[in-house]
N, C-alpha and C positions, 0 to 999 in steps of 0.2 A: 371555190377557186381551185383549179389546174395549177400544182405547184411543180415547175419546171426546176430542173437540176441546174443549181449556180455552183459554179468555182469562183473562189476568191483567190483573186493572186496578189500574192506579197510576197514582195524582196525584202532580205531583213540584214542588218549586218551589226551585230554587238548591241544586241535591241534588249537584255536583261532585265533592265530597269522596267519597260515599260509593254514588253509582249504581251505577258498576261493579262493585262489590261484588257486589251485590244480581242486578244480572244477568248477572254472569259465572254465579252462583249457580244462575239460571234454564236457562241454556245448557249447561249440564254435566248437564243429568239425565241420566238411562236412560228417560225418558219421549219417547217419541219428539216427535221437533223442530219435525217438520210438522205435530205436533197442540196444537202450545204457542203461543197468539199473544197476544204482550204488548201489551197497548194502554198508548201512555203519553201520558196526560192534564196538557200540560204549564202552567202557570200564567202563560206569558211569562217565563219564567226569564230573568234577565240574565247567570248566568255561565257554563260551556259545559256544561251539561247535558244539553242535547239533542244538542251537538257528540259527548260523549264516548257516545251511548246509541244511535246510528244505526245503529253497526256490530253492534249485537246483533239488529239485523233490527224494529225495533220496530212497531207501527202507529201513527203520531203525531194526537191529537186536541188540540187548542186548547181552553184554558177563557178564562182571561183574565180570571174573576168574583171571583178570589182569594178563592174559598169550595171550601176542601176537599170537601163532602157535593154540590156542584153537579160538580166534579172527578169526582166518583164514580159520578154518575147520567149524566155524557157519557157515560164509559168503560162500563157497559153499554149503552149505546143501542148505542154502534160496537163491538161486541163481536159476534163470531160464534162463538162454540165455544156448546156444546149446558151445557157448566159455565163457572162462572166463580169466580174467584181475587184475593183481594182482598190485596195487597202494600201497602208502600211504602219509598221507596228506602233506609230504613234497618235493611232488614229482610234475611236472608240464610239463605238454605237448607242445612240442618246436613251431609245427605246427598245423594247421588247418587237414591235411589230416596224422594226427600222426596215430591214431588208423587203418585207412585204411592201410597205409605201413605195420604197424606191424601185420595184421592179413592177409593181401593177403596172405603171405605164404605158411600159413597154407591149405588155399584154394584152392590155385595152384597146392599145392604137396599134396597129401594124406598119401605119408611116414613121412611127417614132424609133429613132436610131440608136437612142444615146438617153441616159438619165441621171441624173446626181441632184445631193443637198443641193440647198440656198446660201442656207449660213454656217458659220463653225458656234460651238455651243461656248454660249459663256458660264463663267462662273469667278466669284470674285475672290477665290482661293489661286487662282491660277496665279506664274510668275506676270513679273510685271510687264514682259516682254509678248507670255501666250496670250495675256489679256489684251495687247495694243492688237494682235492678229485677229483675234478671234473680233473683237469691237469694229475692225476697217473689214475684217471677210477677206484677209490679201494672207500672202506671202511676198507681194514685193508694191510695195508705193506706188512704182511704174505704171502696175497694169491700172492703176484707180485713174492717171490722167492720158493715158491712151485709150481709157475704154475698151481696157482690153481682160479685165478682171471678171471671174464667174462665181464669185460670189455676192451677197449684199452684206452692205455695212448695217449694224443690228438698227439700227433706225429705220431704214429701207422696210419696204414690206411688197411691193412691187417690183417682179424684174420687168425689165425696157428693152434690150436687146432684139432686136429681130422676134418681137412679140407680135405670137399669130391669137390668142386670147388664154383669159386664163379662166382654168377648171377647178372645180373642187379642190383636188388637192395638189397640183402643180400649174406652173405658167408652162403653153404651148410656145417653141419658140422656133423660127426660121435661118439659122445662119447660112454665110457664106464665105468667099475666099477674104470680104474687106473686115467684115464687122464679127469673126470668130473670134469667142474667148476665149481664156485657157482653160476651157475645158478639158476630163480627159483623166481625173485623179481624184485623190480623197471622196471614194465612195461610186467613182461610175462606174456606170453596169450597160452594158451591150450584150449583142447578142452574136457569142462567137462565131457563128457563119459569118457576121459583117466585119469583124476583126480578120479573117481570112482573106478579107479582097483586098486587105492594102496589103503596102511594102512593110511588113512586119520581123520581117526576119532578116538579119540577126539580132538585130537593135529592134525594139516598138519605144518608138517616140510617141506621146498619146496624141500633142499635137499635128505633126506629120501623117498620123493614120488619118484624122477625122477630117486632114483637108485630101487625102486621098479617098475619104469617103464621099463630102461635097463633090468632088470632080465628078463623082458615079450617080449626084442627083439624092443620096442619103443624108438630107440634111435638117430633118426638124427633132426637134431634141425636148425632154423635158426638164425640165427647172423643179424639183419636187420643194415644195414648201415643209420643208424638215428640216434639222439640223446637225450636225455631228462634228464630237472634238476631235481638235489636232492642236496635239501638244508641240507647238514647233519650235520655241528658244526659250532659252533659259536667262538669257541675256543678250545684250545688244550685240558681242563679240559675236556671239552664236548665230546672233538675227544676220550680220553683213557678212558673216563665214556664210553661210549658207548660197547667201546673195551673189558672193565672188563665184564662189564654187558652180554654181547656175551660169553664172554669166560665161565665166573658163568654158564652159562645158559647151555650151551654146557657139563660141568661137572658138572651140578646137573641131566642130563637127561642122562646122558656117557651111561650109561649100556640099556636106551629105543632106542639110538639113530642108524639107520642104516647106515647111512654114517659117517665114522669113519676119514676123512680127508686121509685117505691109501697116503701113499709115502716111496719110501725105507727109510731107516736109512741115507744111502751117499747122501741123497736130503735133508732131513732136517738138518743134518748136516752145507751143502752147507747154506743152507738157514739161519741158526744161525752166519755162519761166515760170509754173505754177509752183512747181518742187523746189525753188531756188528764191522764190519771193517772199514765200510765208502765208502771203494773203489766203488763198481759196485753202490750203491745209489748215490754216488757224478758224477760218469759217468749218470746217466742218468738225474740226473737234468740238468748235464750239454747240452747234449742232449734235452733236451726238453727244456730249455731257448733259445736257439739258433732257437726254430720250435716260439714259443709266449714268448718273450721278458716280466716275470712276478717272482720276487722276490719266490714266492712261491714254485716253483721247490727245491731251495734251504733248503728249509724244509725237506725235504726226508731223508737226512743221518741222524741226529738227530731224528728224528721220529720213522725213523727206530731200531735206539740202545735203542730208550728209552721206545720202546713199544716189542724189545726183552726183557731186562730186567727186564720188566713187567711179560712177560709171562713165562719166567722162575722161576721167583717167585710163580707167581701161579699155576705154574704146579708144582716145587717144594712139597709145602705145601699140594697139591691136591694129591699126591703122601704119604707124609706121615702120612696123614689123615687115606688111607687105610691100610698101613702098621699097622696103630695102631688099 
């Protein structure tokens, strides 16, 4: 195998706790070492984050804008590998030959644009909060009844999306501007000539590039049949902090932003009465308790109604913000 120079970019901001992790993670591949360069895009962190991340050999870049997506679009400008790898520091590579699975793709097929995990890695040590994520494959309830989620819940063992067939070791998939997920993180890998052709600068949105990619015809992607943790909440306040914080973010940039979540009316609809009823949530915990025997599934109904009621609120008020 032809082993091409990757840059991993990662924005980090007061990541202490959990860097090392993440790139001890990196440093342990079977991917050769001289072709792995980590760019760390640090936010001014105040506590020793960059102290404890130097000795992993990093390329240090200064944001200082405390905007994640401007973090982002540093870290490819100072990026020299021919691919690039989108981490962050609470994220940790399951195996030894992780990086290899996830970029052969790319290599193999030259129609392939884009590559990332399936799943997030379980373990029954994790909070009780990482284990409901990692169990559904989400960071937000949402994307599971828009269809608009890019991972699979651990039961799942086939992706469906825009499935052109699947290979050894990933599903070949097709998207476009209706049926793209949120692809785009924890763990994808492109090939920085095609990060080049969208609107990436100043901000890289991952979603906004990759439907500036489809407009140019670059749209089959692989789905690798791998896994990788992301340690995302510690607890429920963390899980809907997060949630707000996303959503803020998403309506303060509304009008820069190119990917607009599109789905009919009758789909979101569907998706407000499934988060708000119980039924299809309590179906698939139950479903999925019966695959890994773990209290956590049962989280999902409630989660579900109480992070709709969330977001109706906030759209609500965001709503008559501009009215006024």
């Amino acid at each position: 195998m032809k082993y091409p120079k990757l840059s991993i970019v990662m924005p980090v901001y007061n990541e202490e706790d959990k860097i090392e992790r993440c790139l001890k993670s990196i440093r342990e591949q079977d991917y050769p070492q001289d072709k792995i360069e980590i760019v760390f895009v640090d936010d001014d962190s105040t506590d020793n984050t960059l102290k404890l991340s130097r000795k992993y050999g990093i390329k240090y870049v200064r944001n200082g804008k405390h905007d994640y997506d401007i973090g982002k679009s540093l870290g490819v400008k100072n990026a020299s590998g021919e691919y690039v790898m989108f981490l962050d520091a609470d994220n940790i590579l399951t195996t030894r030959d992780w990086i290899r699975r996830v970029i052969t793709p790319l290599l193999e097929d030259e129609s392939i644009v884009g590559s990332q995990p399936l799943w997030f890695k379980y373990n029954k040590n994790y909070t009780f909060f990482d284990r409901y994520c990692t169990l559904y494959g989400i960071t937000d309830p949402l994307t599971i009844y828009l269809d608009k989620r890019d991972r699979l819940m651990l039961w799942e063992k086939k992706w469906k999306v825009g499935l052109i067939e699947e290979r050894r070791s990933y599903f070949l998939a097709e998207f476009n501007q209706n049926n793209l997920p949120t692809i785009g993180s924890v763990g994808f890998t492109i090939k920085k000539s095609a990060i080049k052709k969208t609107n990436c600068d100043p901000a890289l949105s991952h979603l906004d590039c990759i439907q500036d990619l489809l407009k140019l015809g670059e749209n089959r992607f692989a789905m690798v049949k791998l896994d990788v943790i992301h340690l995302h909440s510690k607890n429920f306040l963390d899980f809907l902090g997060k949630l707000e914080r996303n959503l803020n973010i998403f309506i303060r940039d509304f009008n820069k932003r190119r990917y607009k979540w599109h789905a009919p009316l009758s789909k979101k609809i569907y998706a407000a009465l499934a988060m708000l009823t119980f039924v299809l949530p309590a179906y698939h915990s139950l479903r999925g308790y019966f695959k890994i025997r773990d209290v956590a599934w049962f989280a999902h109904p409630f989660i579900c109604f109480l992070v709709m009621i969330t977001y109706l609120k906030m759209f609500a008020k965001w709503k008559l913000r501009i009215k006024e």
